[in-house]
N, C-alpha and C positions, 0 to 999 in steps of 0.2 A: 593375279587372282581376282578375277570379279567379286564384286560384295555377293551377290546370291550364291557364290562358291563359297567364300566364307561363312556365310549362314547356313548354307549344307555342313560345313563341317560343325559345326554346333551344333547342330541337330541329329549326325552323327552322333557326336560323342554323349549328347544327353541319352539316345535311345540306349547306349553300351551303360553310363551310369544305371539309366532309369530299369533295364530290362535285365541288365548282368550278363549282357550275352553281346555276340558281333554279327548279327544279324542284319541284313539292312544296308549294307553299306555298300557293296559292289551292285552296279550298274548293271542293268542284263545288256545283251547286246541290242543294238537297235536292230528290231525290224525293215520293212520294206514302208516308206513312208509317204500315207496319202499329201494327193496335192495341196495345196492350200485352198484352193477353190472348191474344196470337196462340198457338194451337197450339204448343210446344216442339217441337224438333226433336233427335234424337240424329244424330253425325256421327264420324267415327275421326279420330284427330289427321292436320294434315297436312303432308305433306315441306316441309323446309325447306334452302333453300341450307345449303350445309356453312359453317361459320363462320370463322372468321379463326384461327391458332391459339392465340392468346390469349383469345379468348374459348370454344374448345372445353374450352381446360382448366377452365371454370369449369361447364360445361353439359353435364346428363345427358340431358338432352329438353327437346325444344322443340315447342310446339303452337302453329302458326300462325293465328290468329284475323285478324290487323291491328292497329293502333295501340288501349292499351290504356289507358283513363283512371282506374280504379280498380279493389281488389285485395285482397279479404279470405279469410282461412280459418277452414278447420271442420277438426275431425280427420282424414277425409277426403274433403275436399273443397274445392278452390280457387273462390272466387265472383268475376266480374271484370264492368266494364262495359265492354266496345270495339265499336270499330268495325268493320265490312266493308271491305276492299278501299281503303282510304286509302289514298295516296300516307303514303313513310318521314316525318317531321316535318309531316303535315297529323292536324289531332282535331278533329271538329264536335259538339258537343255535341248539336246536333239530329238525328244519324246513329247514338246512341247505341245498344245493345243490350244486353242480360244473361244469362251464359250462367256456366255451372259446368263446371268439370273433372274427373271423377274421379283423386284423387291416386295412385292404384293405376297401371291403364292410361291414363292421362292423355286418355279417352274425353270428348269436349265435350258437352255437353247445352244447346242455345242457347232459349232462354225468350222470345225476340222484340224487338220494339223496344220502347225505352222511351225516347222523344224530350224531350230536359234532362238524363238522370239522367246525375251526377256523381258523387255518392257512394253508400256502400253498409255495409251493416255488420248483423252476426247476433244476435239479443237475442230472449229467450223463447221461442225456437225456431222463430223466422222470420226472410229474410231482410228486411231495410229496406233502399229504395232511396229515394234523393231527386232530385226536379229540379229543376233552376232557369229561372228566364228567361233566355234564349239565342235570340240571329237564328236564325229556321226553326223555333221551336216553337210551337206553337199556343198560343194563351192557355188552353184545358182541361187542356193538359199539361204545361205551367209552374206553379213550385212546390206541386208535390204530394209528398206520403209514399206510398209503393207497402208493404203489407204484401206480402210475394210468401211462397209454400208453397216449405220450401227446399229440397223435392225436385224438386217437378214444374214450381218458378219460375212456376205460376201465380200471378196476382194474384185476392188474395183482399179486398182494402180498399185506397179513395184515400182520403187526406184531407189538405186542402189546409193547405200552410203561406203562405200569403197574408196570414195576420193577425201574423205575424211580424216582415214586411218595412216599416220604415217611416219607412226612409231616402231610399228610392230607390236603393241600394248593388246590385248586381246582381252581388255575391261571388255562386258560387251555393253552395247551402245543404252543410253539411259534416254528415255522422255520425260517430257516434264509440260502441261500448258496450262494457262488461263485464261478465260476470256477469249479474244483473239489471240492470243501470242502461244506458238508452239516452239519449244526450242528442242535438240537431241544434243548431247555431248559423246563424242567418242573419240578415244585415240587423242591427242591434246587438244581438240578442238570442241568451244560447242558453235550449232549454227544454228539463228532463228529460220525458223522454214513460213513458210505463206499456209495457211492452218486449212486452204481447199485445194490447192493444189500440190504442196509438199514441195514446192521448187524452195531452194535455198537463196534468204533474200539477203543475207552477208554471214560473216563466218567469225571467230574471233579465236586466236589462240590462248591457253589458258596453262595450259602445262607447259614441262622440260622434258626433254628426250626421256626415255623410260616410266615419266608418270601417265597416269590415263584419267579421265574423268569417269568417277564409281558412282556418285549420286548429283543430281539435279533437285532442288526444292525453290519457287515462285511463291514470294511473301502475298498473302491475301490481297493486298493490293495490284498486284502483277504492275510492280514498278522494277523490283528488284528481284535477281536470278540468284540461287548462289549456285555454288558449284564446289563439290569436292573432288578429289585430286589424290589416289591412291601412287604411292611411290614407292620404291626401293628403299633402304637402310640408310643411301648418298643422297639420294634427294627428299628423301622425306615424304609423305604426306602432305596436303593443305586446303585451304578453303579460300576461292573467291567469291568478293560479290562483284554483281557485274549489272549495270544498267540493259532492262529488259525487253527496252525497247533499240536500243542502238550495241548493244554487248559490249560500251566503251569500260572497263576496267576501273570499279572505284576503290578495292581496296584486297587484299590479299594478307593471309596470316599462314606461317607456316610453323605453326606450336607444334607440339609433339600428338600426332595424330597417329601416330603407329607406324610401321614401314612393314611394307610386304604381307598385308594383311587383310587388304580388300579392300580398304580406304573408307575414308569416313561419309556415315550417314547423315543423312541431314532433313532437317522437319523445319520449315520456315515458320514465324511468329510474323505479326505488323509490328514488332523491334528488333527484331533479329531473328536467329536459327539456333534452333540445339543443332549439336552436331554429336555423334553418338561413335566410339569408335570401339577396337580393339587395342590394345596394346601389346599383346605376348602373353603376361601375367593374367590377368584380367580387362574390367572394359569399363567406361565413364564415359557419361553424357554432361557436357556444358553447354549454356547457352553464349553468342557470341551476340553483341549489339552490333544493329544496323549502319552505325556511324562510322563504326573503324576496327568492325570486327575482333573486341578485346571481348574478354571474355566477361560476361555478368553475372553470370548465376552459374552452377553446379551440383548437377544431380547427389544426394547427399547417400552413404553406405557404399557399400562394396557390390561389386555387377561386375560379369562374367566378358568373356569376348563376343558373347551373343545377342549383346546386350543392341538393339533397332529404337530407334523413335519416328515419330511419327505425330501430324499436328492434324486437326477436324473436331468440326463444332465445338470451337472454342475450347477444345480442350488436348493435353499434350498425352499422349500416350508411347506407354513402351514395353516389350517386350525382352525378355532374357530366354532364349532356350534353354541354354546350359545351366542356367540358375531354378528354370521352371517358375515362371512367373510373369504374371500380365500385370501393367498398375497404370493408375490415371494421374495424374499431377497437374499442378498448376502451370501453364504455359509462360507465366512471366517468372517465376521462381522456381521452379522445378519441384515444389512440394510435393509430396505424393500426397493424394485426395483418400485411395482407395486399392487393394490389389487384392489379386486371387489369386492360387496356384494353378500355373499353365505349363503343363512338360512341353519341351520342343517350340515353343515362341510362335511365332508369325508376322502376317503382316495385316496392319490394322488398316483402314479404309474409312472414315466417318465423314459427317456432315450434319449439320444442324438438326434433321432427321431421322438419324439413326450412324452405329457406329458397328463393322462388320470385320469380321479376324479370317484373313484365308492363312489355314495350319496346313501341317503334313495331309491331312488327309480329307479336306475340302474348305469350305467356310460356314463359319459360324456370326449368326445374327445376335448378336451380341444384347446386353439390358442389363448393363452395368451396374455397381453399387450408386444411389443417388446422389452420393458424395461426388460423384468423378460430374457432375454438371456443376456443382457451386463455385458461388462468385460469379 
């Protein structure tokens, strides 16, 4: 089960808590799905119900797009993959599309469908997009790399990560870059790629038969990679770190990270990474240190299975869907600085500049309590 399949289901189950009803949760069927190359379209942002007052305090704008599976930025410019017209707590990965925000007028620019893609991430001056195998994708558009133009969201080169996978693990494939260095994990492997051309400059194994790699997070430095590691009940869950520029293997923990759950999240610090997971019961986030991946710190109170972290502009943020709740905390200690009530969680996106939440039903430009920047 991929981590964004686990997040769907908490998101699920909050909308059944939060609504009282089962609405939302079955998939329609997919349609007939434009190419990737389709024509971009420019569109104004658009109105959105007035929100709750606890969550207007936190929201400067909002651009309603639909349910939002991943979430990267540029100086200015927000990159996101979502959906059209979801039901709140439904995400089909085969309904996928990718589109940019200007972070100015928060003006959308939609780039078309790109049917699997899950993740996404900016390296040598292109966007990368990745797909995976998912019900309703065609076998040509299942795991591919999209080189996409990061203006015009043309696709300018496919090249398939199919020699990757060779588990049968069907996590789907994760990005992650910095600076120069692009890496993807999928299947037990991750492999740094050349960040203009997408060729694979080496490869490194990371997992055991039946685990896959769920999440990717590069420490602000981009010295060090880490890498989580979703598993079965027998193998486990785990986290490596891995040298960012050679992928030689410095150190590996396989604590109890959940089994069969999506596998653990992860938000890198310059000391280490939270690592945020599920466990069955509920869910906890600790930080691991950079040195030998033991555990330093520990998110404090009780959090759900939907409990996502996430690190930008100096600050640690996280979201619970199933708990209803967005909070800021201190990235060395896991304090909480600041929270608001957030039904249905998301994914956070920041930078020294501003800090932006893609939910169920688009993204929100965020202006957080002032607590969530101190220290």
């Amino acid at each position: 089960m991929a981590r964004r399949a686990r997040v769907g289901i908490a998101v699920a189950l909050s909308v059944l808590l939060l609504a009282g009803c089962a609405t939302g949760n079955a998939h329609p069927s997919p349609t007939a799905i434009e190419s990737p190359t389709a024509a971009p379209t420019t569109s104004s942002p658009q109105p959105t119900p007035s929100p709750s007052p606890a969550l207007a305090a936190w929201i400067s704008r909002s651009i309603r797009t639909g349910p939002v599976g991943a979430i990267a930025l540029a100086p200015n410019a927000i990159y996101i993959i979502y959906e059209k017209s979801q039901p709140a707590g439904s995400y089909d990965p085969a309904l996928a599309r990718v589109a940019i925000i200007d972070r100015s007028t928060g003006e959308l620019h939609d780039g078309g469908a790109f049917p699997g893609a899950q993740s996404l991430a900016l390296a040598g001056g292109y966007l990368w997009v990745a797909s995976g195998a998912s019900p309703g994708v065609n076998r040509s558009d299942a795991n591919v790399l999209y080189r996409v133009d990061a203006s015009s969201l043309v696709v300018e080169r496919r090249i398939s990560l199919g020699r990757l996978v060779s588990n049968g693990n069907y996590e789907p494939p994760v990005l992650a870059a910095i600076g120069g260095r692009l890496w993807v994990g999928y299947g037990v492997h991750v492999a740094r790629l050349d960040p203009t051309t997408g060729a694979v400059l080496h490869t490194s194994t990371v997992g055991n038969p039946g685990a896959g790699v769920s999440s990717l997070a590069i420490d602000p430095s981009g010295r060090v990679l880490y890498v989580g590691m979703a598993g079965d009940c027998v193998t486990g869950a785990s986290v490596a770190e891995v040298n960012s520029t050679t992928g030689m293997r410095i150190a590996t923990t396989s604590a109890y990270y959940g089994c069969d759950l999506g596998g653990p999240n992860l938000a890198a610090t310059g000391d280490g990474v939270w690592v945020a997971y599920a466990t069955g019961l509920e869910g906890a986030a600790a930080e691991l240190r950079a040195s030998d991946l033991e555990q330093s710190a520990l998110i404090p109170g009780q959090h759900s299975n939907g409990i996502e972290a996430f690190t930008g502009g100096g600050v640690l943020w996280l979201t619970d869907g199933m708990a209803g709740e967005l909070f800021c905390a201190d990235p060395a200690t896991g304090a909480t600085r600041a929270s608001v009530i957030w039904p249905l969680g998301g994914l956070v996106a920041a930078d020294a500049r501003g800090a932006f939440l893609g939910g169920y039903d688009g993204v929100s430009f965020l202006r957080p309590d002032p607590l969530c920047r101190a220290g």
